[in-house]
C-alpha positions in Angstrom: 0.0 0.0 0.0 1.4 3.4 -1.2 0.3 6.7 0.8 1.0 10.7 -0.8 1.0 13.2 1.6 0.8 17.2 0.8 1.6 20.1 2.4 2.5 23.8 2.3 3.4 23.7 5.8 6.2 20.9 6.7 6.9 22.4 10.1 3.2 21.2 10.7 4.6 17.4 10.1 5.5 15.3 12.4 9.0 13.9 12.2 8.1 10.1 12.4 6.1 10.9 9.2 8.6 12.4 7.2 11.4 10.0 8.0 8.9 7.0 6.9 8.9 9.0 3.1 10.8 7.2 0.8 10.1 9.6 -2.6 10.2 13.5 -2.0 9.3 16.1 -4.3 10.0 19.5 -2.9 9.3 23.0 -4.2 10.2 26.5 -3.5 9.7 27.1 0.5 8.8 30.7 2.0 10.3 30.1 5.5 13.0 29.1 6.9 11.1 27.1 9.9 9.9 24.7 6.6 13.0 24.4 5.2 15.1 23.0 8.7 11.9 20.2 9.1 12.8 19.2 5.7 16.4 19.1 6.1 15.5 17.4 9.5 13.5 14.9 7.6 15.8 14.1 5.0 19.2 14.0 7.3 17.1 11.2 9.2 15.9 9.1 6.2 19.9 9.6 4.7 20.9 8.2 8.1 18.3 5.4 8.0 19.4 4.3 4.5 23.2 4.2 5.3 23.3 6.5 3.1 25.9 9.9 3.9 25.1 12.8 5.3 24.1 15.8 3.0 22.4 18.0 4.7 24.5 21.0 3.2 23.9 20.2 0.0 20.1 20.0 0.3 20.2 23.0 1.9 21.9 24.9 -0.9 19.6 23.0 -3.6 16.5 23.9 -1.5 17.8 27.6 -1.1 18.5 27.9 -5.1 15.1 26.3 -5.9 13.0 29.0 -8.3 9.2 28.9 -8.7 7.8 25.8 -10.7 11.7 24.0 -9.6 11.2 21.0 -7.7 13.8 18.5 -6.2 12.7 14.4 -6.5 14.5 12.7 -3.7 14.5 9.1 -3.6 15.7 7.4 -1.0 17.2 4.1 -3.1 18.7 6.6 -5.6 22.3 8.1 -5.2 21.7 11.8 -5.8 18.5 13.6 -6.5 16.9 15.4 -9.7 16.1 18.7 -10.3 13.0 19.2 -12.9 10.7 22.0 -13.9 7.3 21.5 -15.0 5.9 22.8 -18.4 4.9 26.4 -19.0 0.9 26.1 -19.1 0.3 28.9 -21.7 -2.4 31.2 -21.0 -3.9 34.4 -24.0 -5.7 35.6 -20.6 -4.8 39.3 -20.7 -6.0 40.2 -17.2 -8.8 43.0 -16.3 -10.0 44.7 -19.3 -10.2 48.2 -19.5 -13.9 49.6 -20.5 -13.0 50.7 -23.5 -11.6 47.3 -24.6 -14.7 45.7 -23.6 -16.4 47.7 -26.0 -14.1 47.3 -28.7 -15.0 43.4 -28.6 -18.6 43.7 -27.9 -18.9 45.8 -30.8 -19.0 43.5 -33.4 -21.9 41.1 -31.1 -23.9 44.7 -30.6 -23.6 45.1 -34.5 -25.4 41.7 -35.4 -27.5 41.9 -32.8 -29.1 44.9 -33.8 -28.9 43.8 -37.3 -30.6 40.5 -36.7 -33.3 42.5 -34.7 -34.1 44.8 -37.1 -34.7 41.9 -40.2 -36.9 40.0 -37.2 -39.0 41.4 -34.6 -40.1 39.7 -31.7 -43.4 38.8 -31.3 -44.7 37.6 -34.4 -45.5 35.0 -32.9 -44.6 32.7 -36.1 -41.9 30.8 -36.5 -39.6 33.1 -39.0 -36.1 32.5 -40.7 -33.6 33.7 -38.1 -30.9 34.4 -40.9 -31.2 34.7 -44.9 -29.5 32.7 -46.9 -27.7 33.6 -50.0 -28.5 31.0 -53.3 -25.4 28.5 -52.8 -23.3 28.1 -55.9 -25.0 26.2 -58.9 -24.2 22.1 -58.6 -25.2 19.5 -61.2 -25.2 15.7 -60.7 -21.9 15.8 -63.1 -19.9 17.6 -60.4 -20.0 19.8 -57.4 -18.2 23.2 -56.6 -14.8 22.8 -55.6 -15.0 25.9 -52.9 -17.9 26.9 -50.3 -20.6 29.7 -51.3 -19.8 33.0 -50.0 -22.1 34.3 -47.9 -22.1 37.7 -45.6 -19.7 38.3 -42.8 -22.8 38.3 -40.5 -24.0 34.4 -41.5 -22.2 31.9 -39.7 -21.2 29.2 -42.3 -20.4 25.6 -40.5 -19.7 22.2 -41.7 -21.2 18.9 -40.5 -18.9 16.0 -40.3 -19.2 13.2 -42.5 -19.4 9.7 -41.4 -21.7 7.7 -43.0 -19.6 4.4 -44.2 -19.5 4.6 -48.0 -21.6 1.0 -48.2 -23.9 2.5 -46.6 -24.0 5.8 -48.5 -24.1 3.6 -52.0 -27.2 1.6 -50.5 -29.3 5.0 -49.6 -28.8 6.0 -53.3 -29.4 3.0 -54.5 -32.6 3.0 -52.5 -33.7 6.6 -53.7 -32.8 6.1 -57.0 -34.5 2.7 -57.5 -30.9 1.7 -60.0 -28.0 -0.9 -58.8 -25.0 1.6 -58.7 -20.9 0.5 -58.6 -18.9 3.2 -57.6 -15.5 3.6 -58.3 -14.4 6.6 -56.3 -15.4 8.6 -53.1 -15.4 12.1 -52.5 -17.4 14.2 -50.0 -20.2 16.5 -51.2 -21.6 18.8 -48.5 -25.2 20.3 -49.1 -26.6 23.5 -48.2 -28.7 23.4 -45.4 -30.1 25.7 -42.2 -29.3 25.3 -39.3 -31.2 26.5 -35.9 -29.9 26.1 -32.4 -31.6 26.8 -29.8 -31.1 26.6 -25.7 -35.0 26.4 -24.0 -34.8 26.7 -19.9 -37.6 25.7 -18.1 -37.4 26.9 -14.3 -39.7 27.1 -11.7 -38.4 28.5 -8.2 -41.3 26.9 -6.3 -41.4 23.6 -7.2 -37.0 24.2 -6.9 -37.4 23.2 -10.9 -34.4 24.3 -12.7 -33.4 22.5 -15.9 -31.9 23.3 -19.5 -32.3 21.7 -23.0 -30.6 22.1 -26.2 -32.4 21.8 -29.6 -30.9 21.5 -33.0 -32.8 21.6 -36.3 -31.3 21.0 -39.8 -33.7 21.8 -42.9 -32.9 21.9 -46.5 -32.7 25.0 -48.1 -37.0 25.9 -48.7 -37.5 27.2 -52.2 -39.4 30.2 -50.1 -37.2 31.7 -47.8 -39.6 33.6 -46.0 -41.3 30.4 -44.3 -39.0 28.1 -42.7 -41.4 25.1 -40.6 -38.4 24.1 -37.7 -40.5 21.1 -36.6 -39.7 19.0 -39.5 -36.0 19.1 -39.1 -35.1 18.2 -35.2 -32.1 16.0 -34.9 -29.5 15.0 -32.4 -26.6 17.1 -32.4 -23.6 18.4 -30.6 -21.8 21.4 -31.0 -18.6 19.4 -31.5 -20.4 18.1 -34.5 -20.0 21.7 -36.1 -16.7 22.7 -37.8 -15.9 26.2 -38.1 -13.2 25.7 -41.5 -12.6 29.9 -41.6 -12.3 30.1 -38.3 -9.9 27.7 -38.0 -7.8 28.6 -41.3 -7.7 32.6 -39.5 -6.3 30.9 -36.5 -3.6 28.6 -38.4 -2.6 32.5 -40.4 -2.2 34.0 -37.2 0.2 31.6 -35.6 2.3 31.1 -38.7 2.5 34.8 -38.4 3.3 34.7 -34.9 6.3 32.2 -35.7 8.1 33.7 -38.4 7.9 37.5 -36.3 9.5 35.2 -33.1 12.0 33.7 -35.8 13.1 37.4 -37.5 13.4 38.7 -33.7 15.4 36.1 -32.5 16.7 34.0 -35.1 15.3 30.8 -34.2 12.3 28.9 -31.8 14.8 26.1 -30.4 15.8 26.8 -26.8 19.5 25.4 -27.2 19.9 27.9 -29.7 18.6 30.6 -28.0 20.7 30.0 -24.8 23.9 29.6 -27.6 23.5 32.6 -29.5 21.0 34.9 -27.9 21.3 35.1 -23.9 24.3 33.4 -22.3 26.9 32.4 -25.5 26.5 28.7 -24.1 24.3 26.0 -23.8 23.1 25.1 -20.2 22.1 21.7 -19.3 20.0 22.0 -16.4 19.2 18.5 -15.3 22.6 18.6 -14.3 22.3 18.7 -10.5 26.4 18.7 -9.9 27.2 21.7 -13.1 24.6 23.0 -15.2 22.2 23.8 -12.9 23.9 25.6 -10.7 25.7 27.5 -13.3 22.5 28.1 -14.4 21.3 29.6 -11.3 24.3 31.6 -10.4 24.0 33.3 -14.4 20.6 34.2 -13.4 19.4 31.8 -15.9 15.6 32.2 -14.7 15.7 36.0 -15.3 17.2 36.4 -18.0 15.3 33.7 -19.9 12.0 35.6 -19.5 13.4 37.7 -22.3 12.1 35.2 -25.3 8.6 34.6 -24.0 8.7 38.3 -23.3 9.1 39.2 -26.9 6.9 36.1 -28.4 3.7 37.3 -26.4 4.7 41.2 -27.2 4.5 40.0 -31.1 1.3 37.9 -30.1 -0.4 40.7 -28.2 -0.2 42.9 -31.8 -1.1 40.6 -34.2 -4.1 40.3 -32.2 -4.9 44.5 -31.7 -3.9 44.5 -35.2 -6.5 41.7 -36.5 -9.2 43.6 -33.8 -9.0 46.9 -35.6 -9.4 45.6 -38.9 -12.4 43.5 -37.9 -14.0 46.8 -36.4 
């Protein structure tokens, strides 16, 4: 039976508890009550094991120990490892100013407005919540090799396909009343409207709270004034939907994003970086006994904020840039 134990506060332990460890992992500590229990701790379990005294040498490790550094100690091992754990990138700017929150609520205000205007509530019949432009002409000798264009204001989406092709071949076959042998495969995609919908149904008395989503997919009517939802409900998820523009804008931006990083620095690899940017050298941190503590001393962890300093500077105006010319 294994047990993990975890704490902020290792003066709170008792000692029997932490000599009994056999596999530490320790961090950055604020005090330096913590840090003589630890050293406590793992002076006793070095004594335990036969193995020598280091209780200087933890104690510089642990005193050198920058945020997101951690030490692995194991007992049955001769010396321990230093590691850092991965940068968990965030595009999270922080508070927004209100002017900022109106240059991205613009856009939303703009359709809104838009979509009120073609639409009022209260018709009480069911209307077409967007118009649809004629899609490109197709023939039953071929298909359009590129989407219809519609206006920046109509979401365009594409439903997955995966109907197996025997399948597929046996539904034409059906509707067509002919034996058919195909010889290739190729997607087609059909235009269609699509309504989604969230209804809530809540009812404080009864403590009644509860949400459902409804999709509806419909063939493109011949009278686009009159669109009758109830005869196209099916089962869908959003993850169904894929956004292809969207996506292709958001592959653009990060190509851009690389080759600015790339002209500023002269490269994305980090041993390269370290070579011929910051220190001259290469340092090779998961060296306990060398590298990192040449690292350290160098003021490695400073002075390597400089890269993603200048990738989320580029980052930060591609996307002002791509925000004013959307407005």
């Amino acid at each position: 039976m294994g047990l993990v134990l975890t704490t902020q506060n290792p003066a709170d332990l008792d000692y029997k508890g932490l000599t009994n460890a056999g596999t530490w992992f320790i961090g950055k500590l604020q005090t330096d009550r913590d840090k003589m229990r630890v050293l406590e701790g793992l002076e006793d379990v070095n004594t335990s094991t036969g193995a020598a005294s280091a209780r200087s040498y933890f104690d510089r490790l642990i005193s050198s120990l920058d945020k997101r550094v951690f030490i692995l100690h194991n007992v049955h091992q001769d010396q321990p490892v230093v590691f850092m754990t991965r940068w968990a990138m965030s595009y999270l700017r922080g508070p927004l100013t209100k002017s900022q929150i109106r240059i991205l609520m613009e856009p939303y205000k703009e359709q809104l407005a838009a979509t009120t205007a073609r639409h009022p509530v209260g018709e009480g019949e069911p209307t077409l919540v967007a118009t649809v432009q004629t899609a490109l002409p197709q023939t039953e000798s071929g298909f359009s090799s590129s989407p219809p264009r519609l206006r920046s204001d109509i979401p365009q989406y594409f439903l997955q396909v995966d109907t197996p092709l025997e399948r597929a071949v046996r539904g034409e076959e059906r509707h067509r009343g002919v034996l058919l042998e195909p010889t290739r495969k190729q997607k087609a995609y059909q235009p269609a409207i699509l309504g989604w919908a969230t209804v809530h149904f809540q009812d404080p008395r009864r403590k009644v709270a509860h949400s459902e989503e409804h999709c509806y997919l419909l063939a493109v009517p011949e009278d686009l004034a009159w669109v009758d939802w109830r005869k196209g409900r099916v089962a869908l998820g959003k993850d169904d939907l894929l956004d292809y523009n969207a996506n292709a804008r958001t592959y653009g931006k990060c190509r851009q994003l690389i080759q600015s990083f790339e002209q500023a620095l002269g490269t994305t690899k980090c041993r390269e970086i370290h070579e011929n940017v910051i220190f001259g050298r290469y340092y090779n941190t998961a060296d306990v006994k060398e590298g990192y503590p040449s690292f350290v001393r160098d003021k490695g962890f400073e002075k390597c904020g400089l890269p993603p300093g200048i990738g989320a500077r580029i980052a930060a105006r591609i996307i002002i840039e791509d925000m004013e010319k959307s407005r």
